[in-house]
VOMAR-663128 format. One record per residue (C-alpha): x, y, z; residue in one letter. Coordinates in steps of 0.5 Angstrom, whole numbers, plus 500, padded with zeros to 3 digits. Layout:
# VOMAR-663128
X;Y;Z;A .
...
***
This chain:
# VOMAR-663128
500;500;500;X .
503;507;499;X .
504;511;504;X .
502;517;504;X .
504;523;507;X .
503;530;503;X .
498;531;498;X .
497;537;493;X .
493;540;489;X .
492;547;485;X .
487;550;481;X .
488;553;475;X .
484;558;471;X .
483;558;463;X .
486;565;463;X .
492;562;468;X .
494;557;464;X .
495;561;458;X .
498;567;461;X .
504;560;464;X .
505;556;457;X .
510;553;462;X .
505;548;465;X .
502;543;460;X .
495;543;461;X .
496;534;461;X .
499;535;467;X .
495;540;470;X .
489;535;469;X .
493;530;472;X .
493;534;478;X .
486;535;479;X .
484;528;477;X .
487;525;483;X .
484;530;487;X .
477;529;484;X .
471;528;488;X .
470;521;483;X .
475;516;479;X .
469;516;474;X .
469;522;472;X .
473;524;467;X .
476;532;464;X .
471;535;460;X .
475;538;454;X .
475;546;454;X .
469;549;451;X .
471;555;446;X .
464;557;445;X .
463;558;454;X .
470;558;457;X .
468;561;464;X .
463;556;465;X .
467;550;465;X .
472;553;469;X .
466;554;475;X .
465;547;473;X .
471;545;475;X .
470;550;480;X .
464;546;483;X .
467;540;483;X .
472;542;490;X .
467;546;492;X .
465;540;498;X .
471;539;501;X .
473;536;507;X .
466;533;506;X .
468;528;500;X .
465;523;497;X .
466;515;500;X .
469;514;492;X .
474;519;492;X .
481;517;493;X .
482;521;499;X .
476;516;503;X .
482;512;502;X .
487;514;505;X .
488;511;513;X .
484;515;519;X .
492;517;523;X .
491;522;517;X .
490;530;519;X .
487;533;512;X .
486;541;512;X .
483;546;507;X .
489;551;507;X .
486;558;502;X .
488;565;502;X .
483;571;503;X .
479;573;497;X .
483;580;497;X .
490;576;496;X .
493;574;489;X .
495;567;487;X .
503;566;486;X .
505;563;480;X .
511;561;482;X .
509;558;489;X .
504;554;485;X .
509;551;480;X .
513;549;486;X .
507;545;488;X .
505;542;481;X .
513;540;481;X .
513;538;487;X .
508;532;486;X .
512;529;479;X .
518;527;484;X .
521;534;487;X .
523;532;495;X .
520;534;500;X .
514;540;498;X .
514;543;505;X .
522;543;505;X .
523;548;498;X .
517;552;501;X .
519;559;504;X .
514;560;509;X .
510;553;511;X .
505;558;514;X .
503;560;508;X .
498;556;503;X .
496;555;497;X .
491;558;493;X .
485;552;493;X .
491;547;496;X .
490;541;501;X .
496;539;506;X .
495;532;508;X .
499;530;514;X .
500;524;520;X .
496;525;527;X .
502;521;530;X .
507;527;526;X .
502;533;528;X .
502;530;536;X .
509;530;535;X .
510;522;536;X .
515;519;533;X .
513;515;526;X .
514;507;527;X .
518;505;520;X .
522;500;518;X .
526;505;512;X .
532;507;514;X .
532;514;515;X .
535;518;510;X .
540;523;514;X .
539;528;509;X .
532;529;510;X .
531;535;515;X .
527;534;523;X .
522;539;524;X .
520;539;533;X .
515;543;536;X .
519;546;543;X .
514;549;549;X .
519;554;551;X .
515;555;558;X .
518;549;559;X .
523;550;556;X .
525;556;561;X .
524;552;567;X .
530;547;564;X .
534;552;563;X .
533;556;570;X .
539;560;571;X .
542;558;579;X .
543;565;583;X .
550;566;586;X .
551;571;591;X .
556;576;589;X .
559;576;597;X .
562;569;595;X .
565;572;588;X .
572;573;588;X .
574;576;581;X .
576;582;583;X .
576;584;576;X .
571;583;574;X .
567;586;582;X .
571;593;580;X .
567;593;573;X .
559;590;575;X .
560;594;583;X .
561;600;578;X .
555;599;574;X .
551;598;580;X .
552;604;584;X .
551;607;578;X .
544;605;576;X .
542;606;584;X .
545;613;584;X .
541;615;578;X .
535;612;580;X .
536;616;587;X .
537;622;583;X .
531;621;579;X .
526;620;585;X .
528;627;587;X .
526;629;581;X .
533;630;578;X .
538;628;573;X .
546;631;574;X .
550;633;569;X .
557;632;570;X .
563;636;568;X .
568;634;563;X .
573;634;567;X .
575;626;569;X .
577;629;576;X .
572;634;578;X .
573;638;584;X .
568;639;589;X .
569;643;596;X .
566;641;603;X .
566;645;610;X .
566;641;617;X .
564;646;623;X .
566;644;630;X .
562;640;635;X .
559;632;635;X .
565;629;632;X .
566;632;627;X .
573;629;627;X .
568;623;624;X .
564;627;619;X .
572;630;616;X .
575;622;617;X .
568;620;611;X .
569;625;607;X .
577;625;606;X .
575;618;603;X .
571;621;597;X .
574;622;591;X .
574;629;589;X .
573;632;595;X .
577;637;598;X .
576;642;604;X .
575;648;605;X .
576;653;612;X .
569;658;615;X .
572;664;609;X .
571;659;604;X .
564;656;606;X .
560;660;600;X .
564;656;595;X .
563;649;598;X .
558;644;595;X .
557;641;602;X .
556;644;608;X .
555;640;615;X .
554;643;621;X .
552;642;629;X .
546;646;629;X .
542;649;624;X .
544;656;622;X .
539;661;618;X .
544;665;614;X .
547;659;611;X .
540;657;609;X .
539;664;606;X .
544;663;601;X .
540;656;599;X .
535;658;594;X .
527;656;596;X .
524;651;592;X .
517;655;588;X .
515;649;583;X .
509;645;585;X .
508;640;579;X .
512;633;578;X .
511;628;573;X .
511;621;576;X .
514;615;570;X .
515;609;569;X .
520;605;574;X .
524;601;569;X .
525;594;570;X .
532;593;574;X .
538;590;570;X .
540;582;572;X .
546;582;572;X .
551;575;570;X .
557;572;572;X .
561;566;569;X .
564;561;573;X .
571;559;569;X .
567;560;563;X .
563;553;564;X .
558;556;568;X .
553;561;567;X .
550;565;574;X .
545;571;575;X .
548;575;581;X .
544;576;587;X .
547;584;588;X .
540;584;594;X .
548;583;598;X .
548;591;596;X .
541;592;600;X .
539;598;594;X .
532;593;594;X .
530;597;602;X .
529;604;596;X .
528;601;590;X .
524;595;591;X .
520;600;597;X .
513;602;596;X .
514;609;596;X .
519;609;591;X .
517;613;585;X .
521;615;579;X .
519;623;577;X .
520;627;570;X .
527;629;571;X .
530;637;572;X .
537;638;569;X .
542;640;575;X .
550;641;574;X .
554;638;579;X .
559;643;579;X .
553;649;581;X .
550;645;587;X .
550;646;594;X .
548;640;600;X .
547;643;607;X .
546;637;613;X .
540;641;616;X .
532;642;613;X .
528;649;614;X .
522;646;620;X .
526;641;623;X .
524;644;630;X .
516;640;627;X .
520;633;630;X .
526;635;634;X .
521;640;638;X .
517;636;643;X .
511;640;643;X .
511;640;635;X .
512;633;634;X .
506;632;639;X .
502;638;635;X .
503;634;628;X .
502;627;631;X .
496;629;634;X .
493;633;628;X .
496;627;623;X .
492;623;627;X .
485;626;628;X .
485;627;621;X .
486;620;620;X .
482;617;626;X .
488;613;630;X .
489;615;636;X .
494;619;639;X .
496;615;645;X .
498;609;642;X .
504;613;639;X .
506;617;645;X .
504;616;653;X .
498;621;655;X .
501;627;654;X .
499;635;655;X .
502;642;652;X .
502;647;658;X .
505;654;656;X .
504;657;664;X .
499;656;670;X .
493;659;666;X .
493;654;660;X .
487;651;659;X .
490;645;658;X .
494;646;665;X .
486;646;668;X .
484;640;664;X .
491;636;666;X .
490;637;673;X .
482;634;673;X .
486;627;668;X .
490;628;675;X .
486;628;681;X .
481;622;677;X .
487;617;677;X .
490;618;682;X .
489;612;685;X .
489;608;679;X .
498;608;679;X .
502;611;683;X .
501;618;678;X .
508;619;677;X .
509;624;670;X .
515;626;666;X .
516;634;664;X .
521;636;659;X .
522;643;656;X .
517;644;649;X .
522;646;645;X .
530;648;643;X .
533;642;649;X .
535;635;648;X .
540;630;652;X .
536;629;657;X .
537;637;658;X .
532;640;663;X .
528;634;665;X .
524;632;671;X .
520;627;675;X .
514;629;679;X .
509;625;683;X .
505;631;686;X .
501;637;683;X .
505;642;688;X .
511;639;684;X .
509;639;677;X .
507;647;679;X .
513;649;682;X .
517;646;675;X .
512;649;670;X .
511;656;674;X .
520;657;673;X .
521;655;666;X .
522;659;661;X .
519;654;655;X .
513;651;655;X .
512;645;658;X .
510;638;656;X .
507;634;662;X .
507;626;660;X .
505;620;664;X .
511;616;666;X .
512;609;664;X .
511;606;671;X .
513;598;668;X .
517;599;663;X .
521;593;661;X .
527;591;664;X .
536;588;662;X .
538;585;667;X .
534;589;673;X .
536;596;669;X .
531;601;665;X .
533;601;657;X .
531;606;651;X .
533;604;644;X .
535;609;639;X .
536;608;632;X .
536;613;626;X .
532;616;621;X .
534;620;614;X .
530;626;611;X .
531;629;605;X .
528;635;601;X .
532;635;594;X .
528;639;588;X .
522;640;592;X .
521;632;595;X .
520;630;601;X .
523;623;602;X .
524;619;609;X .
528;613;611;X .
529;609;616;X .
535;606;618;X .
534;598;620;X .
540;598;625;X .
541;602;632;X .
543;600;639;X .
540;599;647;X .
542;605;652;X .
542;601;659;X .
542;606;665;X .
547;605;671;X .
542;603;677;X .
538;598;678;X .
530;600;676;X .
526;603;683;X .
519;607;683;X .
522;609;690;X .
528;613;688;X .
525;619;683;X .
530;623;684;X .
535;619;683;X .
537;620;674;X .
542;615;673;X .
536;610;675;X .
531;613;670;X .
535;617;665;X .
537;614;660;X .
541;619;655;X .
549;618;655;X .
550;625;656;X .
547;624;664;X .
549;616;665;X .
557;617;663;X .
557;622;669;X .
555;615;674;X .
560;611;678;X .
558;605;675;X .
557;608;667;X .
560;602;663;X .
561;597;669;X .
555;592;666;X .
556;594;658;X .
561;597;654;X .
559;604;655;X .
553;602;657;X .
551;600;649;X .
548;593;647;X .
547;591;641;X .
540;589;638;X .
543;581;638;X .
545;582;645;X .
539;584;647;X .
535;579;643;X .
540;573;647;X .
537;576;653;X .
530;576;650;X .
531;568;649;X .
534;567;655;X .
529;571;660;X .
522;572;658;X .
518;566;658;X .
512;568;656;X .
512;567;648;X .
518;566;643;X .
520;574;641;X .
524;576;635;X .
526;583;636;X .
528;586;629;X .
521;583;627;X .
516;585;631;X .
518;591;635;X .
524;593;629;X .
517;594;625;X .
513;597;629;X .
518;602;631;X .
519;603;623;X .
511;605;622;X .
512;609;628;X .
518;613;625;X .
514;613;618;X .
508;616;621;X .
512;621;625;X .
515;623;619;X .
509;624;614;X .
506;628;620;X .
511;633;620;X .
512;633;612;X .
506;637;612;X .
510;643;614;X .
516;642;612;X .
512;643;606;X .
510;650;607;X .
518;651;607;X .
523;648;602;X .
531;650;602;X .
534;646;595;X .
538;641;597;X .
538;640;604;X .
537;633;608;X .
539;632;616;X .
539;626;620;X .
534;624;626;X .
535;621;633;X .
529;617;635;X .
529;615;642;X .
524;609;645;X .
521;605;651;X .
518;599;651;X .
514;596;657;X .
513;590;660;X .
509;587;654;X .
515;589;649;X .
510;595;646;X .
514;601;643;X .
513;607;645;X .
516;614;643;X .
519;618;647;X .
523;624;643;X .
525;625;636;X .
532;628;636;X .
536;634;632;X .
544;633;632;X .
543;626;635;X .
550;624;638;X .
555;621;635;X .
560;620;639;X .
563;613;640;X .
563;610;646;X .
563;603;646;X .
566;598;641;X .
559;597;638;X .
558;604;636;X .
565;604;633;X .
561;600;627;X .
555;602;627;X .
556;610;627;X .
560;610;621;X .
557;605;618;X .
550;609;619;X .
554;615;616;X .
557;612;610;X .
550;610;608;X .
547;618;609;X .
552;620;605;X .
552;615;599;X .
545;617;598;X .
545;625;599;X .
552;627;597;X .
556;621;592;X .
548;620;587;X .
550;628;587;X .
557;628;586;X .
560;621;585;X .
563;620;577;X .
569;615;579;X .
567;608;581;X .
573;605;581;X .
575;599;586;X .
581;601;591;X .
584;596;595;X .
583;600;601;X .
574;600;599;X .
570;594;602;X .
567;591;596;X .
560;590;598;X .
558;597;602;X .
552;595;605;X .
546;600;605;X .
541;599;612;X .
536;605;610;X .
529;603;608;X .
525;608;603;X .
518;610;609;X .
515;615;605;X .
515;619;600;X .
513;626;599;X .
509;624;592;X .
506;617;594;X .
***
């Protein structure tokens, strides 16, 4: 029996076959008589009185198709076989070369579909005729020896394909090629700068110079030794003396200064175009030149900005580098630093969005002398809880104060009017946490970092995912009130104590050690301290920035940023509270753990408020740690 695997069949027109005298018509008979509906019939000769009806008659004759008769010798061929009707639309011409391609094909031409130049593309009034077993892609049983010049056709599912051919991650902490580390960190921290930058809205426009210069001005106080240290680091910087701060990109300060703001232009455009954040760059590496790997750069920690919510990319406005100024302090930072600002916002923030003030911060007043009415209303909360608790409360100056400056503890009215009455500032009167949760006996907060940046009239916040635990010198007790050492935690009051450092290196835990005595001493349920109470803080120091970026809004400088100490409480069920935000948080390092992490937190500042500024040169020094590890997560920003 003959195997039949493809079959064709093309129709002629009497016009076609004589415009073509290369198709004989004996041939063209033969084609459409094996294709005809019924052996019996046979060819009418062509009719010179009514040409056009006999070729509606052959016409007619296919019409039916795939319904043929039982007769016709398609009704012979095996069931396995597929037949499908393959015609172009009216509008489409027929192809003379393609159709005597078909016809040669049927008079001993190899395989048909393999001369084809698209196999997509069907013949005018063609069939093809092929196995189910070769459409399915099952392998043809023959006992014919294969020809090895015949061509293979193979049906891919490149889905499947894919999960074959899934590449392994290889973390670029463990690649030692430094070579080919000083070429892809390079293309790194490029991309991320340019990202940072087009958040703020910006794109920097370097000078030509391959070896720019930029000037910074240090002034005195709060370790600065450590801000001169970190910029000395940074290529292309040179620094510049008090005389010469008008001409320097950089200035640092210890405490806000107006005259150097006034010299930095306000920021009057209300209007930004967000775009489309681009798809992050994969990166590859090839191990000895065998094996291929995409790089996991999360070691880098850029995904905490760029994979953040709030992370935006806006219309850029061009900037040169050689023409902009960075000052360390924002105009309004006094809505968070200020203890009755930050109460102000917090409770106006959270009014307007029904939350309640008080699971921020403890109950708390903002008394400005005797007559205040809130004083009024703070004596009747007093007198209607006093004998609730032992009614201690806390009061600290409303504004200009931090380190612990000013502070008293009172059980008593006659105590808390005497402190009010001979300030000088307005007063905040807060309920004294009287179960705090307690190290080894001893009261503790915790500081950690948050950064605000006002670039090109938007307001970012970051939150810095590392700080450390402040222990006091005494043992915790209600009964000695007056004692600080006891209940002040600040470093400015405890290193003045004869037992400061007796228990902690400079009386400073890190997260680590705290959490070893978490799962040591507290029995009550299993804690994870970076996970639960880190992220509640963080929603803490999220909110407490967006409460006051509606008025550092009403006041924008361009370019400035400041960093912010945050100083919290927990009780004894491990509940945050927030205590005070600080401007110009200490920076000096006490303990061998602040030796890490206060550098480390300040190179990570300066990388996103001064090197996507300034920064051209990429290059791997052999002094440069290869992987310089960002720990600030993006919490908001002023466009989301």
């Amino acid at each position: 029996m003959i195997d039949f695997k493809y079959l064709a069949s093309v129709q002629f027109s009497k016009a076609e076959m004589q415009e073509d005298n290369h198709v004989p018509i004996k041939a063209m008979h033969n084609i459409r008589h094996s294709l005809d509906f019924s052996s019996s019939l046979k060819p009418k000769k062509l009719s010179k009185t009514n040409p056009t009806e006999y070729c509606k008659d052959i016409l007619n004759k296919t019409s039916a198709l795939p319904f043929f008769r039982p007769r016709s010798p398609l009704a012979r061929l095996a069931r396995s076989l597929q037949i499908s009707r393959l015609s172009k639309t009216p509008n489409d011409q027929s192809n003379k070369k393609e159709e005597l391609r078909a016809v040669s094909a049927l008079h001993g031409t190899a395989n048909p579909l393999l001369d084809l130049i698209n196999p997509h593309t069907p013949f005018k009034g063609s069939f093809l005729v092929i196995k189910k077993s070769d459409l399915y892609g099952l392998k043809r049983k023959s006992c014919l020896p294969k020809k090895k010049s015949c061509k293979q056709f193979e049906f891919v599912n490149t889905k499947k394909l894919k999960k074959i051919q899934k590449q392994e991650k290889l973390n670029i902490k463990d690649i030692k090629d430094r070579k080919w580390l000083n070429k892809k960190r390079a293309m790194i921290i490029n991309d991320f700068y340019i990202g940072i930058t087009k958040s703020n809205g910006m794109k920097i426009q370097h000078s030509i110079d391959l070896n720019p210069m930029f000037k910074y001005y240090i002034g005195k106080g709060n370790n600065s030794k450590l801000i001169k240290q970190l910029m000395s680091r940074r290529q292309g910087w040179t620094r510049v003396k008090l005389g010469e701060i008008q001409s320097a990109n950089f200035i640092w300060t210890e405490w806000i200064e107006e005259s150097i703001l006034q010299s930095f232009s306000l920021y009057d455009k209300t209007n930004h175009i967000l775009e489309i954040i681009p798809k992050p760059h994969i990166h590859y590496y090839t191990s000895n030149n065998i094996k291929r790997f995409i790089v996991d750069t999360s070691a880098f920690g850029y995904g905490k900005i760029t994979g953040s919510s709030s992370f935006r990319y806006i219309k850029p406005d061009m900037f040169q580098s050689s023409v902009l100024k960075v000052y360390n302090k924002i105009a309004g930072n006094h809505n968070l630093s200020n203890k009755k600002e930050l109460f102000i916002n917090l409770e106006k923030y959270c009014n307007e969005r029904n939350k309640e003030v008080f699971d921020y911060v403890p109950v708390t007043f903002h008394i400005t002398s005797l007559f205040d009415s809130k004083y009024q209303e703070f004596e009747r909360y007093f007198r209607n809880n006093i004998q609730k608790s032992m009614n201690i409360w806390i009061l600290k100056p409303g504004e200009n104060t931090n380190r612990g400056t000013g502070i008293s503890i009172c059980t008593s009215l006659e105590q808390i009017a005497k402190e009010v009455s001979k300030t000088k500032h307005t007063v905040i009167i807060q309920k004294y946490i009287e179960n705090p949760f307690l190290v080894y006996k001893r009261k503790f907060d915790i500081r950690c970092y948050a950064l605000i940046t006002c670039y090109n009239g938007i307001i970012q916040g970051y939150y810095y995912n590392e700080g450390y635990i402040r222990t006091s010198s005494k043992p915790f007790s209600l009964q000695n009130i007056d004692n600080k050492f006891i209940h002040l935690t600040n470093d400015a009051v405890q290193k003045f104590s004869e037992d400061y450092g007796k228990f902690e290196n400079g009386n400073k835990m890190s997260y680590g050690e705290f959490q070893k005595y978490v799962d040591a001493y507290y029995q009550v349920r299993p804690v994870n301290f970076v996970d639960e109470i880190g992220m509640k803080i963080k929603e803490i120091v999220m909110d407490t920035i967006k409460c006051a970026a509606m008025e550092l809004k009403k006041r924008m400088y361009c370019h400035t940023f400041e960093v912010f100490g945050y100083d919290f409480l927990l009780d004894d069920n491990l509940k945050p509270w927030l205590l005070e935000v600080n401007t110009n948080p200490c920076l000096e390092i006490s303990s061998s753990h602040l030796a890490r992490i206060i550098p480390s937190m300040l190179d990570n500042v300066f990388q996103l408020a001064i090197d996507s500024i300034f920064q051209t040169n990429f290059a791997l020094r052999n002094d440069m740690p290869v992987i310089a590890e960002n720990k600030f997560e993006l919490v908001y920003h002023s466009l989301e």
